[in-house]
C-alpha positions as MATLAB code, in Angstrom:
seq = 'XXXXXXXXXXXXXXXXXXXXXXXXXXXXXXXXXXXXXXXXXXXXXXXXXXXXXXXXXXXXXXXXXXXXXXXXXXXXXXXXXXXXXXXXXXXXXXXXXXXXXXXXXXXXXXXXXXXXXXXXXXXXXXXXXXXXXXXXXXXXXXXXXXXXXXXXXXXXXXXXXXXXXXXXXXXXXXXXXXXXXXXXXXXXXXXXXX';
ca = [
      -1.552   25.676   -2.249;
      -4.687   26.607    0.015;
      -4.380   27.832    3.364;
      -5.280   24.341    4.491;
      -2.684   22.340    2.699;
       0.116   24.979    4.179;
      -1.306   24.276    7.422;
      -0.643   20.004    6.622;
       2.444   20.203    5.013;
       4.298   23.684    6.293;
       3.768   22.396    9.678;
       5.554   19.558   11.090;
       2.854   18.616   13.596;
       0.438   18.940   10.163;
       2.436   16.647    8.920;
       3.036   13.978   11.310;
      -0.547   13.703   11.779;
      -1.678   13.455    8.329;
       1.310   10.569    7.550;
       0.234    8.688   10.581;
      -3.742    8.550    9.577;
      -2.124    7.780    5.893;
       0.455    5.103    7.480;
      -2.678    3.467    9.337;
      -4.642    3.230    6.290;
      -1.840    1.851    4.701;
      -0.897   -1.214    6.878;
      -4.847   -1.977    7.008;
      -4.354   -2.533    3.563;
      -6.291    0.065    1.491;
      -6.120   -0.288   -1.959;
      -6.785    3.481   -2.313;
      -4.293    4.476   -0.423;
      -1.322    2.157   -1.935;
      -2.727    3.498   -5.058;
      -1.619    7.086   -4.031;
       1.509    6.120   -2.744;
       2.449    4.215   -5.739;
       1.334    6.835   -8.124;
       3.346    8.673  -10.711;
       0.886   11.635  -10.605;
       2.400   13.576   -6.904;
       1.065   16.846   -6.538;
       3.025   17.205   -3.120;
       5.893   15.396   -2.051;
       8.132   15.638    0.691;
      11.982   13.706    1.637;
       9.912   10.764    3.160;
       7.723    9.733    0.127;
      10.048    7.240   -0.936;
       9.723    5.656    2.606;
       6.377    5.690    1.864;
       6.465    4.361   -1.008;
       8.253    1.550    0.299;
       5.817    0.570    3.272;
       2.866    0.851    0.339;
       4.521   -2.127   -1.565;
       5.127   -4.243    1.659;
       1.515   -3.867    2.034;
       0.430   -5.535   -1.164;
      -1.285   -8.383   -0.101;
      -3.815  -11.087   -0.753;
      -5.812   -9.126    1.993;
      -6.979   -6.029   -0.580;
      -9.210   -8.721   -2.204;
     -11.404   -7.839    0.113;
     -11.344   -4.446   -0.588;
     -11.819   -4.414   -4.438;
     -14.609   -7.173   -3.817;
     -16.698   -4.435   -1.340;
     -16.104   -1.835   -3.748;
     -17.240   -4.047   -6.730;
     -20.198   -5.092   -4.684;
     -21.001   -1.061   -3.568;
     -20.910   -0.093   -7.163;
     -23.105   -2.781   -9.077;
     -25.550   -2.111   -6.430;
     -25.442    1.897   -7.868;
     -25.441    0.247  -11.392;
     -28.366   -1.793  -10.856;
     -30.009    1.396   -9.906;
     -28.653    3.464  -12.662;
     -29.946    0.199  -15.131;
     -26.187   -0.142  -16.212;
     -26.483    3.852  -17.835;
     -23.655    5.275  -16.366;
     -20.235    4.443  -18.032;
     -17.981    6.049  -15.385;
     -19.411    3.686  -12.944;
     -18.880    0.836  -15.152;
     -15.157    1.887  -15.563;
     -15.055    2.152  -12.153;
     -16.029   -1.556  -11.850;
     -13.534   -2.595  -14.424;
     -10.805   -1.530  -13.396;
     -11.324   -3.253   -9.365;
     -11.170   -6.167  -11.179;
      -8.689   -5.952  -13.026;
      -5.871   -4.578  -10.830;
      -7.474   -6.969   -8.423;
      -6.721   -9.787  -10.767;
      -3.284   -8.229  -12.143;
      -2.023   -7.415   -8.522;
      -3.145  -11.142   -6.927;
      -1.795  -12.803   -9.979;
       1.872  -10.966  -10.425;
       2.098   -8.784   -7.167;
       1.618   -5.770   -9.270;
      -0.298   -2.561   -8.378;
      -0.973   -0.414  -11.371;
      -4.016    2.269  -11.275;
      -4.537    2.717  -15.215;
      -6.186    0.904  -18.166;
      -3.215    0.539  -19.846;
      -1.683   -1.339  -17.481;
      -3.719   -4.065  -17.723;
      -4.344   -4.677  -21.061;
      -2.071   -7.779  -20.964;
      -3.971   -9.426  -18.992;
      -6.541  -12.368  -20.842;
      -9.323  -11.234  -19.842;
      -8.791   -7.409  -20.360;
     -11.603   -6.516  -22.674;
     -10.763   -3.720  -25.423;
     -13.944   -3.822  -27.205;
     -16.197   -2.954  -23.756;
     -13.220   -0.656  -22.194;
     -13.184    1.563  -25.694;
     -16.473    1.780  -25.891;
     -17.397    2.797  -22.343;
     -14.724    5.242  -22.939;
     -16.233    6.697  -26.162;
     -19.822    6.673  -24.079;
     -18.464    8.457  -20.816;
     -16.625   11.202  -23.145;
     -19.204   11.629  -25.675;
     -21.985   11.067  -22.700;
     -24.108    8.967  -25.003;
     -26.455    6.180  -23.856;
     -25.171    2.297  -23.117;
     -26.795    0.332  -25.809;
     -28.728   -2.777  -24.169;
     -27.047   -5.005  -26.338;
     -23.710   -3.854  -24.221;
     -25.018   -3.525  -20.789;
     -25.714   -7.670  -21.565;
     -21.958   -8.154  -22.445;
     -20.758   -5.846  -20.241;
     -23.278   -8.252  -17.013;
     -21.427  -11.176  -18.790;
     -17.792   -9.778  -18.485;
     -18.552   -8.834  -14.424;
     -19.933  -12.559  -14.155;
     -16.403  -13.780  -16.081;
     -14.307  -11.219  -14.170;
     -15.677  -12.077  -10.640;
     -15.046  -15.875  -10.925;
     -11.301  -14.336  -12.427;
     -10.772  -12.479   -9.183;
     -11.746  -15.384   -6.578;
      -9.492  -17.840   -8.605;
      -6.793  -15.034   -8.565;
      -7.321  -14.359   -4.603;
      -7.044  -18.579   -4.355;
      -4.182  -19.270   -6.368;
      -2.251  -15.701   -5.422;
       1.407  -16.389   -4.184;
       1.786  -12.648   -2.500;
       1.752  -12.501    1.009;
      -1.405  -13.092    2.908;
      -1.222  -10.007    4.567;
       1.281   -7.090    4.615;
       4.777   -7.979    5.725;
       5.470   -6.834    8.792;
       8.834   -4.882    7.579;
       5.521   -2.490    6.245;
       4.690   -1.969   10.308;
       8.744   -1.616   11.075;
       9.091    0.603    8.545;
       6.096    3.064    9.086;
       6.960    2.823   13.135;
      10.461    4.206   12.123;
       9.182    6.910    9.752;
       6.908    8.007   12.040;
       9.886    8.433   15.061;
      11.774   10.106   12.603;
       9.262   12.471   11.850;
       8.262   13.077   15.539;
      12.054   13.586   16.716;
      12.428   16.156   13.678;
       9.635   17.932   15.408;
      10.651   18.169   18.551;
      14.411   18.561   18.167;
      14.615   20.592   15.128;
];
């Protein structure tokens, strides 16, 4: 742990900070920041990251479309640039729509490719072979970068049918805002009595 990270998490007034700029981000929604709260991967937990956890799933709402569509939008823009060359990008793009698509359609936030390869549109043949490009760092073949234009065009209708038809919550529930208020007492009276 760096001196930095003792500083955040050894220090109850570290602590309460950081969780309240994390809470904030949180009830915005950010799909980022659900995303680490809902993660399997913790490097550093503490007793309230099952509260957290909690106030990150009462934040799933049809209100992150607008997040994975800005991000989508930020990173064709680099692609366009890069003339569709750099797979990790392209990943990148991938997989906003499809947890955009899987999370508007069953209310489910999963991070990973294998998550979503039940959904119809999941594409195995461009996902593997971005993959095998990014690890092997080999060139994007212009006969891909066409299908791969084609799947963002297909994917991008997906998501705004998704975002129309969604049945989860317009925006986060508001037990999300109870919840983080009470975490965030119980951290501050921890401080300051104990």
């Amino acid at each position: 742990m760096t001196v930095i990270q003792r500083a955040i998490f050894e220090n109850p007034i570290g602590v309460r900070g950081f969780l309240q700029k994390f809470l904030r981000e949180l009830l915005k929604p950010n799909a980022n920041f659900i995303e680490i709260a809902l993660s399997d991967k913790v490097l550093y937990s503490s007793k309230y990251h099952n509260n957290v956890k909690e106030i990150a799933h009462n934040c799933i709402c049809k209100k992150l479309y607008h997040h994975w569509k800005g991000f989508i939008r930020h990173l064709q823009k680099m692609c366009e640039k890069e003339n569709y060359e750099n797979p990790k990008t392209l990943l990148y793009i991938l997989r906003a729509y499809y947890q955009g698509i899987l999370c508007l359609d069953k209310g489910d936030f999963k991070p990973d490719f294998g998550s979503f390869v039940s959904l119809d549109c999941y594409a195995d043949e461009i996902v593997g072979y971005l993959f095998e490009c990014k690890s092997n760092k080999k060139p994007i073949d212009d006969k891909y970068k066409e299908k791969i234009k084609n799947h963002f065009c297909e994917l991008d209708l997906l998501l705004d049918e998704s975002y129309k038809n969604s049945n989860i919550s317009d925006k986060p529930l508001e037990i999300a805002k109870i919840k983080a208020i009470e975490l965030y007492k119980k951290l501050y009276f921890e401080d300051v009595i104990g």
